[in-house]
C-alpha atoms as one frame of an Amber mdcrd trajectory, in Angstrom:
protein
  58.709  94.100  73.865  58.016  93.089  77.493  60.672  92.210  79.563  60.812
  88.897  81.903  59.251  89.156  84.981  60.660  90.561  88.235  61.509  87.135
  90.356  61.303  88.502  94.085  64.276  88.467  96.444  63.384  85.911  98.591
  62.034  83.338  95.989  63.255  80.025  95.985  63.630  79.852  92.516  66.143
  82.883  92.238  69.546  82.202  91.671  72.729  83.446  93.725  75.691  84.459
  92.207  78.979  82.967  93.551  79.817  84.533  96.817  76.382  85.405  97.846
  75.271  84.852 101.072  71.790  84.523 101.292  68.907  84.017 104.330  68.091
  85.369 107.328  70.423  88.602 108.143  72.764  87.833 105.119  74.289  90.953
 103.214  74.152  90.300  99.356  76.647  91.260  96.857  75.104  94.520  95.686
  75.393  95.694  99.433  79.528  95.410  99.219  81.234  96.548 101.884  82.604
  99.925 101.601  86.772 100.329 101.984  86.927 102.509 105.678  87.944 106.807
 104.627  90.984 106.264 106.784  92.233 103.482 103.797  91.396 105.747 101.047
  93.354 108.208 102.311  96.207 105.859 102.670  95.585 104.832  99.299  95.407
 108.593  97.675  98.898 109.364  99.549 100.239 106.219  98.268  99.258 107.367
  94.644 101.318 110.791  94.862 104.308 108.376  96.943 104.373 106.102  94.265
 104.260 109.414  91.360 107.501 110.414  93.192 109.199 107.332  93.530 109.419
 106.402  89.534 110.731 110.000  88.931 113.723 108.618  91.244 113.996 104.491
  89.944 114.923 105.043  86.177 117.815 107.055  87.108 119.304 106.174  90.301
 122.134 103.483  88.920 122.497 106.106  86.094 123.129 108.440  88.734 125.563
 106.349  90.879 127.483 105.602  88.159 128.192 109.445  86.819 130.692 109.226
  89.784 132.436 106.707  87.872 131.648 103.140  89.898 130.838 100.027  88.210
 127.414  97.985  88.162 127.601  96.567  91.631 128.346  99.985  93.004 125.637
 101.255  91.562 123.288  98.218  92.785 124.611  99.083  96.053 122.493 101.932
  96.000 119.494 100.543  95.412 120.028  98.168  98.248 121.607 100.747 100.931
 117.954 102.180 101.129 116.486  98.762 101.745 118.866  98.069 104.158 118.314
 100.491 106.445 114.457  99.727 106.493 115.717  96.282 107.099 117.886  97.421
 110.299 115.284  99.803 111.385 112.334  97.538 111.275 111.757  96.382 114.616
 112.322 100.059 116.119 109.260 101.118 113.209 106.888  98.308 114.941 107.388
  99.344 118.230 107.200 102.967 117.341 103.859 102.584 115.832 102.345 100.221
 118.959 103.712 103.368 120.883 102.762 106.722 119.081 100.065 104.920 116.995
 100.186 104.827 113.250  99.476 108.319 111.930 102.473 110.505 113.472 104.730
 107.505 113.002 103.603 108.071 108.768 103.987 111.621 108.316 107.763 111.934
 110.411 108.206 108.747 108.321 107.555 110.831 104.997 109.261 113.600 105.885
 112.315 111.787 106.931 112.580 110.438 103.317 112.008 113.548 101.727 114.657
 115.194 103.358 116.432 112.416 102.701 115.641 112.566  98.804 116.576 116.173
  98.444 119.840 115.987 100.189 120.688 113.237  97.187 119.873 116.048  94.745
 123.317 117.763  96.066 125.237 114.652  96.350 129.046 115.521  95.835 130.212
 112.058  95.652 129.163 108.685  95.217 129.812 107.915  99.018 127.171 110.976
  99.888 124.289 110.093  97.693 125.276 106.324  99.268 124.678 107.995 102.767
 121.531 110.365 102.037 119.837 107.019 100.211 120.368 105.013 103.376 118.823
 107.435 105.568 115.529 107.497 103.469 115.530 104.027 104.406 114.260 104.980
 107.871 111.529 107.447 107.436 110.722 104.785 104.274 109.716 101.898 106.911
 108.224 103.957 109.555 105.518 104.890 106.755 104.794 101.660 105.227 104.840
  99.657 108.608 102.552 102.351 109.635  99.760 101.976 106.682 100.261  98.142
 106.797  98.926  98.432 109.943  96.138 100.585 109.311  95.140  98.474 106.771
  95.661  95.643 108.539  93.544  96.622 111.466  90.730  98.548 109.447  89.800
  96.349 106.398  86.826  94.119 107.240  88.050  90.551 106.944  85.611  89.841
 104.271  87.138  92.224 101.455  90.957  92.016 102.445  92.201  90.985  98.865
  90.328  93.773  97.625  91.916  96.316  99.929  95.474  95.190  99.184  94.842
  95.336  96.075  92.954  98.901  95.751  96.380  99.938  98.234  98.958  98.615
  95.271  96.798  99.634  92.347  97.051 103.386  93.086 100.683 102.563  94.024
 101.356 100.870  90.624  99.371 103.716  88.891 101.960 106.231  90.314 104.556
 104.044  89.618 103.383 103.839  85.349 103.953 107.178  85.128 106.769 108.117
  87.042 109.076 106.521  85.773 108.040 107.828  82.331 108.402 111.497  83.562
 110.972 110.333  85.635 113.080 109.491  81.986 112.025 112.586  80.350 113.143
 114.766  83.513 116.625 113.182  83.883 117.485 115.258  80.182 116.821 118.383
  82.424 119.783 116.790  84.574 119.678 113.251  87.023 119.526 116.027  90.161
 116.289 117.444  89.199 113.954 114.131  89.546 114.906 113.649  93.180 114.219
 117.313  93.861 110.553 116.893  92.213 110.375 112.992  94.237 110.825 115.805
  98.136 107.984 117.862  97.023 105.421 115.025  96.161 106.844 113.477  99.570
 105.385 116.881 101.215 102.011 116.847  99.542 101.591 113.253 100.659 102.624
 113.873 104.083 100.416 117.054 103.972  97.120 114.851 102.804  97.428 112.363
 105.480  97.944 115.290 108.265  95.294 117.212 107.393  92.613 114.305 106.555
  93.337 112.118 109.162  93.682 114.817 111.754  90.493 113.834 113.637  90.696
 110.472 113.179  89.686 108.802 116.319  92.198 106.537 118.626  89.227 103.843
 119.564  89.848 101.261 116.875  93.772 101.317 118.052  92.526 100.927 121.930
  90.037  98.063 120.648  93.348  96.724 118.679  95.226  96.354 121.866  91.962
  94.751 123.731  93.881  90.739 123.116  97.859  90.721 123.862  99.754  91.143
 120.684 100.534  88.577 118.251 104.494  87.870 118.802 106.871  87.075 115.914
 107.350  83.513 117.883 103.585  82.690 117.315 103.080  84.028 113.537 105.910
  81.720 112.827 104.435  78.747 114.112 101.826  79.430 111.322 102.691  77.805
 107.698 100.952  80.935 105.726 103.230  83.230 107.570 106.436  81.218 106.663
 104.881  81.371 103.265 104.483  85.150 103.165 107.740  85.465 104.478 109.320
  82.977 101.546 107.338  85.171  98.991 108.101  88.177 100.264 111.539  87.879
 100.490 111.711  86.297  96.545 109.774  89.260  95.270 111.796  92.105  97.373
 114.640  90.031  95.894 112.976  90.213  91.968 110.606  93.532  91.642 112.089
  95.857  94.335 115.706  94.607  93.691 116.886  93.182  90.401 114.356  95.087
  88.457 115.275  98.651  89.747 119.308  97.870  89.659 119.599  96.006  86.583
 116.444  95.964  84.615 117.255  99.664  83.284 120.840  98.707  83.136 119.950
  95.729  81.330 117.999  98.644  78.956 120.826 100.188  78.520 124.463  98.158
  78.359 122.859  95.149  76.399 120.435  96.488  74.130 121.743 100.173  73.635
 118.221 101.347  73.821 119.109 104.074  76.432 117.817 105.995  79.453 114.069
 106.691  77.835 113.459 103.218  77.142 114.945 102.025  80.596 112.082 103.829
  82.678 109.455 103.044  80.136 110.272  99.724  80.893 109.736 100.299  84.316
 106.674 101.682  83.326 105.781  98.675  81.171 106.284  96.522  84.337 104.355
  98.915  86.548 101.527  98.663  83.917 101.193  94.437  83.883 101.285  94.466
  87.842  98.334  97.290  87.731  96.499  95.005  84.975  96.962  91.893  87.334
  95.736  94.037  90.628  91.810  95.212  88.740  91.466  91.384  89.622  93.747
  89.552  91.846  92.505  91.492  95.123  89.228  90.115  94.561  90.038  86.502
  93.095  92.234  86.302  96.886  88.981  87.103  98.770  87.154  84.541  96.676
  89.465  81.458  95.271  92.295  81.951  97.989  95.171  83.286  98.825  97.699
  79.814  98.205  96.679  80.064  94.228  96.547  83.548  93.684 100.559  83.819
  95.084 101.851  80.324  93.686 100.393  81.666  90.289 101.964  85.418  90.448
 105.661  83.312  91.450 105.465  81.281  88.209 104.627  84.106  86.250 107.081
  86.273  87.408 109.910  83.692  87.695 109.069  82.765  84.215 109.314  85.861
  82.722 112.222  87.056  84.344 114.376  84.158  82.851 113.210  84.836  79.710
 113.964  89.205  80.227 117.570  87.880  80.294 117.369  86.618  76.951 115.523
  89.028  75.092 117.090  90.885  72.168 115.323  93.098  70.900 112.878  96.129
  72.731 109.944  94.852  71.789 110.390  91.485  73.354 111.913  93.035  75.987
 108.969  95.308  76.601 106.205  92.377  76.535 108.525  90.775  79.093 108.273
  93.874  81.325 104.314  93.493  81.349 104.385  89.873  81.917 106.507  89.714
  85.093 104.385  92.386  86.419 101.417  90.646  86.007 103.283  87.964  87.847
 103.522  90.380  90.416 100.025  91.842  90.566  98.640  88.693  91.637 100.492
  87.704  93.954 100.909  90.919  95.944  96.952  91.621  97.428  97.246  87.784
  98.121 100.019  87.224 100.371  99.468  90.593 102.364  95.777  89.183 102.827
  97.509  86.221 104.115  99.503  88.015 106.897  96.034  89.785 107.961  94.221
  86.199 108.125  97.287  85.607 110.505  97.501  88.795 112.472  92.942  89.487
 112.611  91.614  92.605 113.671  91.423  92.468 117.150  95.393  91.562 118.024
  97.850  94.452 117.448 100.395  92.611 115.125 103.384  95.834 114.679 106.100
  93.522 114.614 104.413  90.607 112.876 104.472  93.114 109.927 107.752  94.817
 110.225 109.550  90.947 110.194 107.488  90.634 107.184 108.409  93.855 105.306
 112.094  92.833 106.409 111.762  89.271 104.819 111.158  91.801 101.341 114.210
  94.420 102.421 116.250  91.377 102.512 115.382  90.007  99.435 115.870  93.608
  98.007 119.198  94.218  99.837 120.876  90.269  98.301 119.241  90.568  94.867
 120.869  93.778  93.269 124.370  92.781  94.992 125.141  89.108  94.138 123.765
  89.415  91.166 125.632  92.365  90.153 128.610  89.860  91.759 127.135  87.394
  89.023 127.641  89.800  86.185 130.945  91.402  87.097 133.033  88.813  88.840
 132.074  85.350  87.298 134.032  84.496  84.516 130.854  82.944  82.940 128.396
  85.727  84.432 125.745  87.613  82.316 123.090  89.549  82.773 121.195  86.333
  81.459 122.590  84.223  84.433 121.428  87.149  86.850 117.674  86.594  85.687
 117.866  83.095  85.891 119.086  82.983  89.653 116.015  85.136  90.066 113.362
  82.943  88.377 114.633  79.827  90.222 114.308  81.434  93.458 110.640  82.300
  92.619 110.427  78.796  91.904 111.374  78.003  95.326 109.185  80.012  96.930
 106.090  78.570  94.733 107.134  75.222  96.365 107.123  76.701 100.232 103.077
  77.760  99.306 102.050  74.558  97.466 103.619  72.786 101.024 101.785  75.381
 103.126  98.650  73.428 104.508  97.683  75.650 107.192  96.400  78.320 104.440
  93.524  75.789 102.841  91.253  76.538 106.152  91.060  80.322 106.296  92.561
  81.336 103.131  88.964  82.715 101.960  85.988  84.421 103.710  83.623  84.728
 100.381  83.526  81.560  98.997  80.002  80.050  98.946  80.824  76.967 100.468
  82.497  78.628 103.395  80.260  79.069 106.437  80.598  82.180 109.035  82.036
  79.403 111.533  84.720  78.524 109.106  85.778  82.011 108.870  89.821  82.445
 109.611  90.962  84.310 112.859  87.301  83.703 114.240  85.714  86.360 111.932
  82.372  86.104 109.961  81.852  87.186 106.498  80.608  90.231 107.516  83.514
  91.330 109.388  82.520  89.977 113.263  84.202  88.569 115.959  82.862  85.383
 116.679  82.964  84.715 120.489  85.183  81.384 119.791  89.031  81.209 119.677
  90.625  82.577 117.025  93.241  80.470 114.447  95.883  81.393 115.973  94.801
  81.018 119.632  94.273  77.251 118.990  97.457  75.627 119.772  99.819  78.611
 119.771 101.897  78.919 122.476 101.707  82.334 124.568 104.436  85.185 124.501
């Protein structure tokens, strides 16, 4: 049977799908901009990081508390390595506006997997306490380094989508470490942060060796406009936002759910140390569900949904974890606050780049917002551990709910976060290149005009 007829490209009468620009010099959809080599690399390294890293989660309060401490000792932990990262910060930005972001990485990674190992030959609890803090360091020297990267190299008009592709091989690692992680800790709870060092190396190892040549001219054309202070992202509503966010989810999926989510596993439902990193896993899982989509839904419906959505969900869910009672439930909990945080993730990074643009260097702009999260992780696992074990009324149940109300909160700072409607999106088809945030066109050029935040922003 014949087919229909070919209608040519530039007929009038063929439709465009949403999101296609069409005319003179536009770039359709099928012609998608392709994510820069030096990101994939960053993403493949982030894969094997991520591997390591749930070997380590499931088993670290287990760990902590074989030398006989109670639950907020053992949240302690958990928080000691996002503490340092919080304290070292600001030394990480200015390290990277100084050395540049690829040496900055690798010492970064091999700081933490020194720093991993050691913990394999703790002695004490006040040891592994000491060799977890120091991983804190080399921790944010890496991950203010590939924020910036990214930052600086993803074209404006796919932004979502490379925050997104960035946590998706993140999360990926993360579903099956933890599983491993589980099954390794029968071996002994030493031998998973032995294995964590050597996938550190091979990381470190793939970004030295692929990234070797890369060249130093996008970082000279980065520092071609002064760079955007701390002072002047703040006067900007969607940073305040991303910091809110930020500091609620460090507080919820970096915190609460690696100190007391497995302990939850374990002291309330008896289902021991297997099923508390599967459901680590189960959370990684929902989050790497929510990410095949949210990266691109932030580049095309906005950033303010896409987060406000993800906080609700998450929030929700993790009031509800506290009352589960059974695995099952439990598990399907898991998965939903991880979708929860899936969508919110690519969206509120995306944000900070509309903030930052690709032309201003924007090192500490970054590291205050990876602190807002360290904070968040550093408070969560400790007062609510203080909820369970020093309130006369406190519960794991009570611990949750402090968590979901917080998200709450946070929801509240975005829906009151204005600034965000007028450069929230570069792909939408009502948006026009001159609407494009930070003076950037859909297809990824500077615009001769001032940029967002050079209208009304006062100078450093």
């Amino acid at each position: 049977m014949a087919g229909f007829p070919r209608i040519p490209k530039n007929s009038p009468f063929r439709i465009s799908r949403p999101g296609r620009r069409t005319g003179d010099g536009a770039t359709p959809v099928e012609e998608r901009q392709r994510i820069p080599r030096e990101i994939r690399v960053l993403i493949a390294a982030a894969f094997v990081i991520a591997i390591g890293f749930g070997l380590v989660a499931p088993i670290l309060p287990q760990f902590a508390q074989s030398f006989d401490v109670g639950v907020t000792a053992s949240a302690v932990i958990v928080s000691a390595f996002a503490f340092t990262r919080l304290v070292f910060a600001p030394a990480g930005g200015r390290l990277v506006e100084r050395l540049g972001e690829r040496p900055v990485y690798i010492v970064g990674l091999l700081i933490v997997a020194l720093s991993t190992a050691a913990c394999a030959f703790a002695a004490d609890y006040w040891q592994l306490l000491v060799f977890r803090a120091l991983g804190g360091i080399g921790s944010t020297m890496f991950t203010v380094s590939a924020m910036g990267l990214i930052v600086r190299l993803a074209p404006p008009a796919i932004r979502g989508r490379v925050s997104g592709a960035y946590a998706t091989a993140f999360l990926l690692g993360s579903i099956g470490g933890p599983i491993v992680g589980g099954l390794l800790a029968r071996f002994g709870l030493r031998v998973p942060f032995l294995v964590y060092a050597a996938a550190l190396l091979v990381a470190s190892a793939v970004v030295f060796f692929q990234l070797k040549d890369t060249s130093l001219s996008e970082r000279k054309a980065a520092r071609s406009k002064p760079a955007l202070t701390v002072r002047e992202a703040l006067t900007d509503s969607g940073y305040r936002a991303a910091l809110a966010s930020s500091f609620t989810n460090g507080w919820s999926s970096f915190g609460v759910r690696m100190a007391l989510v497995p302990l939850f596993a374990d002291a309330v439902l008896g289902a021991g140390t297997e099923i508390a990193g599967i459901s680590l896993a189960f959370f990684a899982a929902g989050t790497a569900l929510a990410l095949t989509v949210s990266g691109g839904l932030a580049d095309s419906l906005g950033r303010r949904p896409l987060v406000i959505t993800g906080l609700l969900v998450n929030g929700a869910a993790m009031i509800a974890l506290g009352f589960s009672g059974n695995v099952p439930v439990f598990l399907a909990l898991c998965v939903v606050a991880g979708i929860g945080t899936g969508l919110l993730n690519p969206a509120q990074q995306a944000a900070v780049a509309d903030v930052i643009g690709n032309d201003r260097s924007g090192g500490r702009v970054l590291a205050t917002f990876q602190m807002s999260s360290d904070f968040g992780a550093i408070l969560g696992p400790i007062l609510a551990g203080l909820i369970i074990d020093q309130l006369p009324f406190g519960s794991f149940a009570l611990a949750f709910t402090v968590t979901g109300v917080l998200a709450a909160l946070a929801a509240v700072v975005w829906t009151l976060s204005r600034e965000t409607l007028s450069r929230e999106t570069l792909s939408r088809p009502d948006r026009t290149p001159a609407a494009a945030p930070d003076g950037d066109d859909p297809a990824g050029r500077r615009s001769s005009g001032p940029s967002t935040e050079e209208q009304g922003t006062p100078g450093s």
